[in-house]
N, C-alpha and C positions, 0 to 999 in steps of 0.2 A: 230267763231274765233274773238278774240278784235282785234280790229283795232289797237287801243290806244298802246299796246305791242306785238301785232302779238303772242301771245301766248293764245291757248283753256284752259280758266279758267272755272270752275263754282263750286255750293257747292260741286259737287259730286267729282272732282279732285279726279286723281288717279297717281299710278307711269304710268300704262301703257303710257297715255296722257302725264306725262312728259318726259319719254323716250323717248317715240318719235316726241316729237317735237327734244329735244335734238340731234337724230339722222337727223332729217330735219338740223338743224343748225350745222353740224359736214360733210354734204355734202360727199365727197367722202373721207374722212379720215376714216381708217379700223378699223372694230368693232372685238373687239375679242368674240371669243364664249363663253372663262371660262378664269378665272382669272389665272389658271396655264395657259395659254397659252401667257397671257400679263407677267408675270411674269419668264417666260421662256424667250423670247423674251427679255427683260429687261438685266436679269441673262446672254445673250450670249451675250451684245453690254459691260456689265460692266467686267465679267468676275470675277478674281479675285482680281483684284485693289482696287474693294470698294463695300461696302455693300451697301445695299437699301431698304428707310423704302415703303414700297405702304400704301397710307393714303383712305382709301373707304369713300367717304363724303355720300354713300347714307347710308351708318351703322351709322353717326353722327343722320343724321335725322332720321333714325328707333328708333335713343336712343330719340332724342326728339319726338317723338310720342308716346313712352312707358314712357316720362315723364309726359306728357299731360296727359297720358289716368289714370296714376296712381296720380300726386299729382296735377291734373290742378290750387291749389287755392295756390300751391307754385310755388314763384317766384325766378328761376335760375337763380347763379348770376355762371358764368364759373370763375371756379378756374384756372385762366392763368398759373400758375407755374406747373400745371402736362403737358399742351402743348404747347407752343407759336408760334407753325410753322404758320406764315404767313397766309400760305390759310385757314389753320382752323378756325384764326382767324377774317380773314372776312364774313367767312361765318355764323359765331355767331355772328357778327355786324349784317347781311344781316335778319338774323333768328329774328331780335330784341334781344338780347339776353343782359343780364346786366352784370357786372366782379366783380370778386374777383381779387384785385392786392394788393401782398404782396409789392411791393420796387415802387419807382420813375420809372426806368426803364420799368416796366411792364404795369404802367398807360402808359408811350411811345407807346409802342407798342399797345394797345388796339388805342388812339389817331391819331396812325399812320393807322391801321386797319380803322381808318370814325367811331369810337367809341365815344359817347355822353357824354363826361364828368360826365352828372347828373346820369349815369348809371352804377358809378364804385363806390366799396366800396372801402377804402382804408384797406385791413383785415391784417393786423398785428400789434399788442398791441404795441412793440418797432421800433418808426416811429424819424428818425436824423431829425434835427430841419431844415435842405440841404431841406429834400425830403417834410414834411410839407409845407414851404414858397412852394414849385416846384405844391405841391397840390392845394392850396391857392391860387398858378397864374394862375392855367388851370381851376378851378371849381372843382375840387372833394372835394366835404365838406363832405363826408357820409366815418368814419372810426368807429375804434375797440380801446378801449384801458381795462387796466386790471390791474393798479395801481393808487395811488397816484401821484409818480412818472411822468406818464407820463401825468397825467391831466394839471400839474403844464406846462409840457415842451407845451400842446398842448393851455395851456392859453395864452404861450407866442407867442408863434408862429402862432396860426390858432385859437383863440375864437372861430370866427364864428362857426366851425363845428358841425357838428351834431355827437351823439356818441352815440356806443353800449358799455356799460358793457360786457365784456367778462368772463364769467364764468367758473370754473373746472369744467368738464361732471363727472357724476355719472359713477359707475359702468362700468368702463371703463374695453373692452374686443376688444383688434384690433390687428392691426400686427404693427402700428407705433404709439405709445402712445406719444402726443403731452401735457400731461396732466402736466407732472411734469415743462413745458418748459413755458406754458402758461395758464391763465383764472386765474381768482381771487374766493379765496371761498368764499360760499354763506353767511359763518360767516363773513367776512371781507366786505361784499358789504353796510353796514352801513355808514361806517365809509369811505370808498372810496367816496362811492354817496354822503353824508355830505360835503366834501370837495368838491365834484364837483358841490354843491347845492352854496357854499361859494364864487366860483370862477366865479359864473353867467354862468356856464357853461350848453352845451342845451343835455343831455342824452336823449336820444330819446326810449330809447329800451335795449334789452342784449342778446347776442350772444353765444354761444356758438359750439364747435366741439370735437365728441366724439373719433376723431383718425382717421388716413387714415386703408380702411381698416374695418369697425366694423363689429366683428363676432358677438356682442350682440344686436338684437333690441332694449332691453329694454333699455342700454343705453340712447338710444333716450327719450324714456317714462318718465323713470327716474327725467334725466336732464330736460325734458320740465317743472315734477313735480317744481323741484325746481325753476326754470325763473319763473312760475308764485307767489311764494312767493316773489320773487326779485321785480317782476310788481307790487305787493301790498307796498311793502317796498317803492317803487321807488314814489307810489304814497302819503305815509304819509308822505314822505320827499319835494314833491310840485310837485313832476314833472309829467309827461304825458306822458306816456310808449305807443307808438303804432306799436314797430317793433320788432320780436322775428324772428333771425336769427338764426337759427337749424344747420348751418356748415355743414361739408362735412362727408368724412367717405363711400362712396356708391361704392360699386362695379361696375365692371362694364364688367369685362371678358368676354366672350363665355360661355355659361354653368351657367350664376349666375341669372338668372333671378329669381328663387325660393327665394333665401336670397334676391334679391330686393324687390318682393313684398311682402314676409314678415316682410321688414323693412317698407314700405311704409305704409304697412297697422298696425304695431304699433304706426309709426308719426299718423295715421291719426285716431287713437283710441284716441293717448295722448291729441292731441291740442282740439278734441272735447269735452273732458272732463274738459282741465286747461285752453282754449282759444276759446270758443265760440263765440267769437264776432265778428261782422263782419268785425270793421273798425280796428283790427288787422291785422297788414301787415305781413304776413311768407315769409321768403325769406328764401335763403340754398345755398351754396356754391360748388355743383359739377364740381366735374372735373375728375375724371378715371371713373366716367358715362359713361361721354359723349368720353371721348376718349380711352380707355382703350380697346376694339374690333374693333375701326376703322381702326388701324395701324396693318402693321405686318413687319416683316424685313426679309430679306432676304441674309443669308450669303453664300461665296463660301467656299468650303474645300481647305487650301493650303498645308493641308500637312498628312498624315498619319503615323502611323505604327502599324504594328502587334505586337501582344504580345502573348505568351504562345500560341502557335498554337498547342500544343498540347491538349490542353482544359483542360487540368487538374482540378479536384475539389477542392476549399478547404474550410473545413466546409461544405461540399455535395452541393458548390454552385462555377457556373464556376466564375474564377477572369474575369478579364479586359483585354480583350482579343482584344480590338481595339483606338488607342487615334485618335483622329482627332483635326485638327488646323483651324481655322477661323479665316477670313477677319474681324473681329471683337472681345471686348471682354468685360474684366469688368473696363476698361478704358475708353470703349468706353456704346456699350449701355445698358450693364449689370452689370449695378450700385449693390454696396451690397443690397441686401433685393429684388432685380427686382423678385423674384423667386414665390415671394408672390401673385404677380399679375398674376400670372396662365399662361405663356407663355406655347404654347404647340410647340412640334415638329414635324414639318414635312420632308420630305427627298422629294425634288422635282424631284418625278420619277410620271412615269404612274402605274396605280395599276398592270398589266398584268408583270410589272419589278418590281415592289415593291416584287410579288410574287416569283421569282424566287431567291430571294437573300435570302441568310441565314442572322440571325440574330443572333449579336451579345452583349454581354455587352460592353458599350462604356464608353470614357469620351470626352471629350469635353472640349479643351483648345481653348482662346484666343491665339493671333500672337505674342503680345508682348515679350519681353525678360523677363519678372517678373514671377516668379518663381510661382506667387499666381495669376495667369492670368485662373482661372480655372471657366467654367461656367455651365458646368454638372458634378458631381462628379462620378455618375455611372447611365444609359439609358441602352434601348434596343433598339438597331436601324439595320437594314441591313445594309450589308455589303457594304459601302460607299469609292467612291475612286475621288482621287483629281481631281479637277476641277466639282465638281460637287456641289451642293447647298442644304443646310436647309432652312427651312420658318420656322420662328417663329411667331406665334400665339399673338394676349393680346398683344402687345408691344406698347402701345400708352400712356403709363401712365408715366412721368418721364423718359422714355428708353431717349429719343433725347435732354431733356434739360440738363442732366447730362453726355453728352457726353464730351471727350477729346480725343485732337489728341499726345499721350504719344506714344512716338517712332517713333513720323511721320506717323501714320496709321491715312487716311485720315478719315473726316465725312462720315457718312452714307450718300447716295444721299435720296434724297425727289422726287415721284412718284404719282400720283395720277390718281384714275379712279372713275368710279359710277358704281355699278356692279349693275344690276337691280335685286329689291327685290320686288315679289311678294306681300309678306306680307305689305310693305309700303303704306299708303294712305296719300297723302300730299295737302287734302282740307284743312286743318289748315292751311297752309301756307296763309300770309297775301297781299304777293307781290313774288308774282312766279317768273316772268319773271327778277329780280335781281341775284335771284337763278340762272335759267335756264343759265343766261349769265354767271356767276362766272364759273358755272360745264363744261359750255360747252369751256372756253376758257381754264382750268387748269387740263382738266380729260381726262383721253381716257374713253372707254365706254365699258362696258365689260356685256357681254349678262347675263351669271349666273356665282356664287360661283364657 
């Protein structure tokens, strides 16, 4: 045992050793055996008043160990606008972890979190001359730009900073194409860089994101091809490129680990080929990585009814035979597009009662009065009846930042436990006992899945 932290460290650190120390430090407070059980429990004190997301922080750390093990020589910068809940974010402080902050505000909160100024990018090309000077007062010198335009505003405002060229990605294939909104082309990067070479301004590097979302590896490939023309360009115009930021775009579901590693392993074909070098800094901007399976929500049914109970066919397929209403919706944390991110459903029953219910075709309305409050258009689910509850799956990406309380239907509440994962091993952890304290004061403790 360290004396120094009262916690059993060494190289060989596992989850076992941290759960239970965790469990030492949790004293007589009740361990649930499965997460339906904590979430049960949950679901009877809330009822149908208000939904609730459960945030698993030991699924954050299994993402960061599947990041480690697949790109250790990239360096994560957390994309804060897919999560900003509070504990997430200190526990990515805790983790050493660096940010992606698109607005003033977002630097706040990283700040607010015990966040190192020198460890935030500023990543969005159109930054108000407000949130510049706001940058400029705190120390974040490291942004994005992808015009003339803004070189001029970042002359006035913030010289000092250091800068990516941000580039249009190749061969864009994703479910949110960011491409027509943002990045400069590779034809135009002459004539940007010239003027930024004019204004004594310091380009450090160029950036790029192939889309939230990318269904195409090569994407990746692609675009990295063209950064390193941009790096040659950049260096016969004087300057000294050592930062190639590859952006976001990674899934991060249940179920996607196959498309991860075979995006990891095309980054890690391309930069070996167009970026061999060592003293090349790669950095990337994840964030439905890292949060996108740690969260799930949990809605109540407050309403039902039957439909066509005679089952009828039509076109040889039974209609919609059941609607249900939730404590929740697309006002709230099923933003349009949330569908993309793979949420799955669950009906919080025991399998032995899962089995005895017939199954029917469903839909799936929000509570609100809007007519387009619709968040499954047609499911198959058993035969579910009010006051009873869905888990949804994948909700950690975007669901809670784009929430609204439209009708007076309250926020989601915020839940958290560490459900213990086998498969985790957290010798890489640098400073355990930071960890162990955050989890143990903001988690209940949940034995398995």
């Amino acid at each position: 045992m360290n004396q120094q932290n009262g916690y059993e460290n060494s190289g060989t650190e596992n989850t076992k050793r941290f759960f239970d120390n965790l469990l030492l430090k949790k004293g007589n407070e009740v361990i649930y055996k499965s997460s339906f059980d904590y979430i049960s429990q949950v679901a009877k004190e809330l009822r149908e008043t208000q939904s609730f997301y459960l945030f698993d922080l030991a699924d954050v750390l299994w993402k960061v160990q599947r990041w480690k093990e697949k790109v250790p020589h990239i360096r994560p910068f957390y994309a804060v606008k897919t999560n900003s809940d509070p504990v997430l974010l200190r526990l990515f402080v805790l983790l050493g972890f660096s940010f992606d902050c698109a607005t003033e505000g977002e630097i706040r909160y990283i700040l607010n979190a015990g966040g190192d100024p020198k460890n935030i990018i500023f990543a969005h090309v159109i930054k108000t001359p407000g949130a510049l000077q706001y940058a400029s007062s705190v120390g974040v010198n490291f942004m994005t730009f992808d015009s003339k335009e803004e070189l001029l505003k970042i002359h006035k405002y913030y010289p000092e900073a250091r800068l990516l060229l941000r580039l249009t990605p190749e061969d864009v294939q994703c479910s949110f194409d960011l491409s027509d909104k943002f990045g400069c082309e590779a034809e135009d990067a002459v004539e940007v860089l010239s003027l930024a070479k004019n204004l004594n301004l310091n380009v450090i590097g160029v950036s790029f994101h192939v889309g939230g979302l990318c269904k195409n590896p090569n994407s990746y490939a692609a675009t990295i091809k063209i950064s390193r023309e941009v790096f040659q360009l950049g260096k016969k115009l004087g300057f000294d490129f050592t930062v190639l930021d590859i952006g976001g775009g990674f899934t991060g579901s249940k179920g996607s680990d196959e498309l991860f590693d075979e995006i990891t392993q095309v980054i890690k074909s391309a930069l070996k080929e167009h970026f061999p070098e060592p003293d090349i800094e790669i950095i990337a901007e994840p964030g439905t990585f890292f949060a996108g399976s740690a969260v799930s929500l949990t809605t109540a049914i407050c309403g039902k009814k039957e439909r066509n109970i005679q089952q009828k066919t039509v076109n040889g397929m039974n209609p919609i035979q059941r609607f249900y209403y939730i404590n929740d919706g697309i006002y709230g944390s099923f933003f349009s597009g949330s569908e993309h991110y793979g949420y799955r459903i669950k009906p919080l029953l025991k399998e032995p009662v899962l089995q005895q219910r017939p199954v029917y075709s469903s839909k799936i309305w929000g509570q609100t009065c809007c007519g387009e409050d619709l968040l499954v258009k047609e499911c198959q689910l058993p035969d579910l009846e009010e006051g009873e509850f869905i888990i949804w799956e994948n909700m950690g990406a975007y669901n809670q930042v784009l929430c609204s309380t439209f009708c007076g239907v309250p926020l989601p509440a915020s839940k958290y436990v560490f459900i213990n994962n086998p498969k985790l091993s957290l010798k890489w952890l640098s400073d355990p006992k930071q960890v162990l304290d955050l989890v143990s004061e903001k988690c209940s403790l949940v034995e398995k899945e």
